[in-house]
C-alpha positions in Angstrom: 30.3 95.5 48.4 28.0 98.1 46.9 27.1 101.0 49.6 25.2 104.0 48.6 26.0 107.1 51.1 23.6 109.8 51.6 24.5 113.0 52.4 27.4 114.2 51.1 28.9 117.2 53.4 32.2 117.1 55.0 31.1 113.6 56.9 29.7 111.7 53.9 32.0 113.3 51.5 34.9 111.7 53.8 32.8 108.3 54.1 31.9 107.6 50.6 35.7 108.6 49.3 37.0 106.1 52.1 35.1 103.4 51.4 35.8 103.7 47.7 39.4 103.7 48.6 38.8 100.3 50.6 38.0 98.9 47.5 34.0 98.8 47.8 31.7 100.3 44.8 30.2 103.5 46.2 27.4 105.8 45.3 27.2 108.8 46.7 23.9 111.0 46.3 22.4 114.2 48.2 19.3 116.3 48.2 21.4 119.5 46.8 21.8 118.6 42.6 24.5 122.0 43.1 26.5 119.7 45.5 26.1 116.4 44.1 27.0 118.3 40.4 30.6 119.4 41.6 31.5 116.1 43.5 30.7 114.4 40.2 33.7 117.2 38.6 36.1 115.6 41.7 35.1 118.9 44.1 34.0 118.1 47.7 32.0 121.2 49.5 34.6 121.0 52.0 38.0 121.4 52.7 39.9 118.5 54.2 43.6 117.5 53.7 43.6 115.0 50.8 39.8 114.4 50.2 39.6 116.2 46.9 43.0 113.4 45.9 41.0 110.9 46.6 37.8 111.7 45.3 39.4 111.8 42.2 41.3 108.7 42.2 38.0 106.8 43.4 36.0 108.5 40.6 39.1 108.1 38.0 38.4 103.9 39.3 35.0 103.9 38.7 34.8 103.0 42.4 33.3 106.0 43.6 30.4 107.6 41.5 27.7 110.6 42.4 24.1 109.7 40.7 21.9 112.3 39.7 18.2 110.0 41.0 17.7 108.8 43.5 16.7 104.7 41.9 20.1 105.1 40.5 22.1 105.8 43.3 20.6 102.8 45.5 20.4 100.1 42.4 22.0 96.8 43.7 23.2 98.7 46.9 24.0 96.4 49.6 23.9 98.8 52.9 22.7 102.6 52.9 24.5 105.0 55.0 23.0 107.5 56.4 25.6 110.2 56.5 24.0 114.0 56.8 26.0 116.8 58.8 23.2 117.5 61.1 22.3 121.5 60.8 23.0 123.7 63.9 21.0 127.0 64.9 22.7 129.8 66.9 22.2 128.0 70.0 23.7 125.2 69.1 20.5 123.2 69.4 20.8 120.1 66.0 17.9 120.5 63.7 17.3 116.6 63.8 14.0 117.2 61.8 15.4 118.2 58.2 16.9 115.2 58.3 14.4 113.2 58.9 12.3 115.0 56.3 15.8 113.8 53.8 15.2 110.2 55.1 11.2 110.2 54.8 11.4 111.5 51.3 13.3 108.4 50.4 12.1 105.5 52.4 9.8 104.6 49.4 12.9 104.0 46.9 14.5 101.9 49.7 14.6 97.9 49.0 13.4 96.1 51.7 15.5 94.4 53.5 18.4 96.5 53.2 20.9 97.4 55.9 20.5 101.5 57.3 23.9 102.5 59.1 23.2 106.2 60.7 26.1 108.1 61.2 25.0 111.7 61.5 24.5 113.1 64.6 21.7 112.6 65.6 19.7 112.0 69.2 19.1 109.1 71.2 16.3 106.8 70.2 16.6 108.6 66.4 17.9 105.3 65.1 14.6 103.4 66.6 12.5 105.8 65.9 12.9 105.6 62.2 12.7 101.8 62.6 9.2 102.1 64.3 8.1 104.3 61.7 9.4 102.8 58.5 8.8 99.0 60.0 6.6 97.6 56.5 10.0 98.2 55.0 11.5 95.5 56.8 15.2 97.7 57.0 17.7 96.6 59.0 19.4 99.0 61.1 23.0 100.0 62.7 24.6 102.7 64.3 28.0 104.1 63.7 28.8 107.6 65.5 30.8 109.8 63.5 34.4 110.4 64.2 35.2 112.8 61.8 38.3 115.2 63.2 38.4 117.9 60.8 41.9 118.3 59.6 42.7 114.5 60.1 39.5 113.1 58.6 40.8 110.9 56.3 43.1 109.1 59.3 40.5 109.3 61.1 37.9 106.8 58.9 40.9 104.6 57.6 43.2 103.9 60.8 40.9 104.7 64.4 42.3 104.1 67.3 38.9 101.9 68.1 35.2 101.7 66.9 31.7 101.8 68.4 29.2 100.3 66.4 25.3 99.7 67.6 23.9 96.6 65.9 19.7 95.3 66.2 21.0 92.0 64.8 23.7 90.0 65.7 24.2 88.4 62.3 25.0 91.8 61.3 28.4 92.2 62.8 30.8 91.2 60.3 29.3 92.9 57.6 29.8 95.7 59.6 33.3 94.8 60.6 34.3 94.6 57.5 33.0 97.8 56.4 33.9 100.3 59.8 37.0 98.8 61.1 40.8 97.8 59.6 42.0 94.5 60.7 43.3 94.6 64.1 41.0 97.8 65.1 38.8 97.0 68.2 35.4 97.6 67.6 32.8 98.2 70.9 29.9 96.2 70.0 26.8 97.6 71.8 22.6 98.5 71.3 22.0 100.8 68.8 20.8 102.9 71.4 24.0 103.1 73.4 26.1 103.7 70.7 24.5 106.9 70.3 24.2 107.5 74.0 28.3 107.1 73.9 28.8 109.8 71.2 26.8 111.9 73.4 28.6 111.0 76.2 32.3 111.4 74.7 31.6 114.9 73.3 29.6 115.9 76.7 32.9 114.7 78.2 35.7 116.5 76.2 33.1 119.9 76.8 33.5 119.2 80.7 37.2 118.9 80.4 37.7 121.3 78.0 35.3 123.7 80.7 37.1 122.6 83.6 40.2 123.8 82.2 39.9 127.0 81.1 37.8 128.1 84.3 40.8 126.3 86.5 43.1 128.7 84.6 41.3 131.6 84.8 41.4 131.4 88.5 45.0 130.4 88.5 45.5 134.3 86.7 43.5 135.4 89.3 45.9 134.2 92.1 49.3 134.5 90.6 49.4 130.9 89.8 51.0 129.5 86.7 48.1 126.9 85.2 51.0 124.9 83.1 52.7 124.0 86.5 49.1 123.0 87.6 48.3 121.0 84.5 52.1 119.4 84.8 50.7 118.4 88.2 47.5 117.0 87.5 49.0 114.9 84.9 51.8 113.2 87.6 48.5 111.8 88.6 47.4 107.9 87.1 44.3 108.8 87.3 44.1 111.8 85.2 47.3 110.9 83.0 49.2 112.3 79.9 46.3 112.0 77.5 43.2 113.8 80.0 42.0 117.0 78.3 43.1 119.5 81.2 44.9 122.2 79.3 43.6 125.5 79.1 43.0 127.5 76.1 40.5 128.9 73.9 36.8 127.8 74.4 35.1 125.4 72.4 33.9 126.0 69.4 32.3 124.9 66.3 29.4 123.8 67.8 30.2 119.9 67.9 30.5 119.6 71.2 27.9 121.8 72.4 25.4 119.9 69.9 26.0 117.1 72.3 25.9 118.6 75.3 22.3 119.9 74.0 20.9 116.7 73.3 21.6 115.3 77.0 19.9 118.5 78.6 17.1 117.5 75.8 16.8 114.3 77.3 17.4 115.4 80.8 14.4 117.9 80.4 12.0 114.9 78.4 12.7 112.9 80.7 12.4 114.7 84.0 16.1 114.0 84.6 18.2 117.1 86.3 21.3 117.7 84.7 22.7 120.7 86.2 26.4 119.4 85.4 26.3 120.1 81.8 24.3 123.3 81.7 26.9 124.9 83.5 29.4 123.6 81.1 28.2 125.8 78.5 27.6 128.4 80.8 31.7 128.2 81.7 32.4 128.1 78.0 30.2 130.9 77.3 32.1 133.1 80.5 35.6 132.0 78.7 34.2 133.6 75.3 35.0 136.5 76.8 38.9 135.9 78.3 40.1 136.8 74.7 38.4 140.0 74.4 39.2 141.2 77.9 42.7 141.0 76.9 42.8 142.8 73.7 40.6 145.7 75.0 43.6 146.0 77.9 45.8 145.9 75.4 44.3 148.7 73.4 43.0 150.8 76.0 43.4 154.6 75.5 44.8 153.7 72.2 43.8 156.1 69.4 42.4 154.5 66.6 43.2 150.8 67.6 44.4 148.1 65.2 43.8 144.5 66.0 45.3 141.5 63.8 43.7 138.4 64.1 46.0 135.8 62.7 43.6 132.4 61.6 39.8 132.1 61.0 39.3 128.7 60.8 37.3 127.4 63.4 40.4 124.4 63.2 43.4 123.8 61.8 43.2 122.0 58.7 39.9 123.1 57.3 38.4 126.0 55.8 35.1 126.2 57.9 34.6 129.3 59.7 31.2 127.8 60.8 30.7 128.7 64.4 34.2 130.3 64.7 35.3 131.9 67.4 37.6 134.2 65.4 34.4 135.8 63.7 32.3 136.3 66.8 36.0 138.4 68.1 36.2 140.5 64.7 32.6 141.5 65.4 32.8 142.4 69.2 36.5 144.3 68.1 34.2 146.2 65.3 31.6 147.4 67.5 34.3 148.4 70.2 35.8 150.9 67.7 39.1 148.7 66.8 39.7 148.1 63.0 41.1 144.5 62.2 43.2 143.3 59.8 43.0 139.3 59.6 45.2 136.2 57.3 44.2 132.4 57.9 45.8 130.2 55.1 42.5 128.2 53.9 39.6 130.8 54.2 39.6 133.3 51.6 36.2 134.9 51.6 34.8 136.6 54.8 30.9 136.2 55.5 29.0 139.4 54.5 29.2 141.6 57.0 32.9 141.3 57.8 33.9 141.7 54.0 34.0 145.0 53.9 35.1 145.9 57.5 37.8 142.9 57.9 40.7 143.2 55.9 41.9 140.2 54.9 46.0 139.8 53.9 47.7 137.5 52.3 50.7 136.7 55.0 50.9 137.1 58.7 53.3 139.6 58.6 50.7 142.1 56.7 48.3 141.4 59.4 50.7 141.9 61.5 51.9 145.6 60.3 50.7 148.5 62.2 48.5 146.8 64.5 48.4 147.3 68.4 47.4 143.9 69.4 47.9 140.4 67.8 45.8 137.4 68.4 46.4 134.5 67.8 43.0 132.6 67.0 43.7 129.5 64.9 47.5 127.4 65.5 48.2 127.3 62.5 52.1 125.5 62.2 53.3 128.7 59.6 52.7 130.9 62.5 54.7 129.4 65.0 57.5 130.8 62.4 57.2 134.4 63.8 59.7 135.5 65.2 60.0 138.2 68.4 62.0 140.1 66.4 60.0 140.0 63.3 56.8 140.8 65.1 58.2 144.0 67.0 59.7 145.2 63.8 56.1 145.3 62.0 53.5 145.9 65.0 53.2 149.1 66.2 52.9 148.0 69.8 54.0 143.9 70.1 51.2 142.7 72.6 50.0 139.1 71.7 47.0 136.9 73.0 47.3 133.5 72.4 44.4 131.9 74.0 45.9 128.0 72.9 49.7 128.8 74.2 51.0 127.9 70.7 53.4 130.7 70.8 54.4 130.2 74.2 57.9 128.7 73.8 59.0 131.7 71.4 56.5 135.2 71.7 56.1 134.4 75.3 59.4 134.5 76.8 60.7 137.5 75.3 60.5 140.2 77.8 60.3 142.8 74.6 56.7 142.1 73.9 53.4 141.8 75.9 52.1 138.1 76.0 48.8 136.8 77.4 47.9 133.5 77.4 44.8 131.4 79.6 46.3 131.0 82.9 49.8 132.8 82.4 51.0 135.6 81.1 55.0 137.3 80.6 56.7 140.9 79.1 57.3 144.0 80.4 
């Protein structure tokens, strides 16, 4: 089948590579020429475990290809797919209309007839609306939520654990089947419209939970109460289970799951819907924001000329964006509190402006790691669940440790010789 994908971030990068890989002749194509120009030399704009492998085998097939026009890129295309990351401001709030202006400025080139699939995120009713207002095309339209996982992208698109796809027409559905899911992976055939209200929902969701659990832990600190044994307990029950989202750790980040949380109050507010729930789910995330920083400034208190070492950047494993990242937004509150940081993360290698010059960024953990009076540990990565106790109090000048995800719990946290904090619990001297 011939697909043309448009939009070629981290989502449509992963899309267009994927469906190449499936065997289907794609063309990928993007408003930025500088983007489009480098994918065409086998270089995604984003970092993702394998993508740039297979880009290069799809390209080196002359499955996969990244057209300079526009005409070109949809010639003989079968399905378009609509594939934009949708931009975020500081609040989290999606700027839906830039890409609709991306959509609008080639509705003319589209043939008619042709099958839409929108997978960037997007509101509610976006889908219809673009129907309504591009109706003398005569488009077809389908909805398929994104999935991507950053760090497991690739899995992600090629082996789901199930599907949602919103179809207008019913004739539409194995098309689509063929294209979204692997044989044998159940697919949730519903309204366009509810497939984007169930993206919304999931994210809205796994922001509750993720709320729930930090502010649960937070109070077991308050009361002497270890929040693993509380977890361990809420587990033993069927109906929360082994898979529920109920440990504590570091806030959410990122802005995914906020973004969706957003477009629900949105609708709440257009609609003259309360939805008190989910504003205080930010509000809890935004309270945990501070858990990490609390601890370090304990830690450092009546230090002279702190030293903090913040050990990942990442705002996940497995990727290089620091977009959003909780890591940054610590480095600048440590800054302005008079602590000088020293950071390492594995994939990021550049600092944003204003941190390059104040941030030192090392090469291993363990130069992070030297002279400072505070470790944190902000991204899991696996390499630093190789430090040691002993290796850590050698080369800090005082071994404290926050570890907001409890990655380090099972080696830094029960050694008595070091100060360990993590949400809900906390061990040393």
């Amino acid at each position: 089948m011939r697909i043309a994908v448009y939009g070629l971030g981290h989502l449509g990068c992963v899309t267009a590579a994927c469906l190449a890989a499936a065997g289907h002749r794609v063309t990928g194509f993007d408003p930025d020429p500088v983007v489009v120009d480098a994918l065409r030399h086998g270089q995604p704009p984003a970092a993702e475990p394998g993508l740039a492998a297979l880009v290069a085998t799809g390209l080196a097939a002359k499955r996969l290809a990244f057209p300079t026009t526009v005409p070109e890129a949809l010639a003989d295309a079968q399905v378009l797919w609509i594939t934009f990351d949708t931009p975020l401001d500081e609040e989290d709030r999606a700027d839906v209309t830039r890409v609709r202006s991306w959509l609008d400025a080639i509705v003319e080139m589209i043939p008619p007839g042709m099958l839409v699939v929108v997978s960037s995120q997007v509101p509610v009713g976006f889908t219809a609306d673009l129907a309504r207002a591009w109706a003398t095309r005569e488009l077809r339209f389908a909805c398929v939520p994104e999935n991507l996982r950053l760090g497991s992208a690739l899995d992600g698109f090629r082996r789901p654990e199930r599907v949602v796809v919103g179809v207008n027409e019913n004739a539409d559905r194995s098309l689509l089947a063929g294209l979204v899911a692997p044989e044998g992976t159940p697919i949730e055939w519903m309204s366009v419209e509810s497939a984007e209200m169930t993206k919304h929902a999931l994210n809205a969701f796994l922001a509750s939970s993720v709320a729930f659990a930090n502010e649960l832990a937070r109070l077991c600190d308050a009361v002497g109460a270890d929040a693993a044994a509380v977890e361990r307990g809420m587990r033993s029950d069927r109906r929360v289970g082994p898979h529920a989202y109920v440990s504590p750790g570091a806030p959410f980040a990122g802005g995914t799951l906020a973004r969706d949380v957003r477009f629900l109050e949105a609708i709440g507010a257009r609609r003259g819907v309360a939805t008190p729930l989910l504003g205080g789910v930010l509000s809890s995330n935004a309270q945990h924001q501070a858990w990490c920083e609390d601890w370090i400034l304990r830690f450092v208190a009546g230090v002279s000329r702190p030293v903090a070492a913040i050990l990942g950047l990442a705002y996940k494993v497995g990727t290089d964006s620091i977009r959003r990242s909780l890591a940054l937004a610590t480095c600048r509150r440590l800054i302005a509190h008079g602590v000088t940081v020293r950071a390492h993360d594995p994939a990021v290698h550049a600092l944003p402006a204003d941190l390059g010059e104040v941030v030192a960024l090392c090469t291993t953990p363990e130069d992070a790691l030297t002279g400072a009076d505070v470790a944190v540990l902000s991204t899991p990565w696996p390499l630093y669940r190789g430090l040691t106790p002993s290796r850590v109090i050698q080369v800090m000048r005082r071994p404290q440790v926050v570890d907001p995800s409890g990655a380090l719990a099972a080696t830094l946290g029960r050694d008595d010789r070091l100060l360990y904090a993590t949400v809900g619990r906390r061990s040393g001297a």
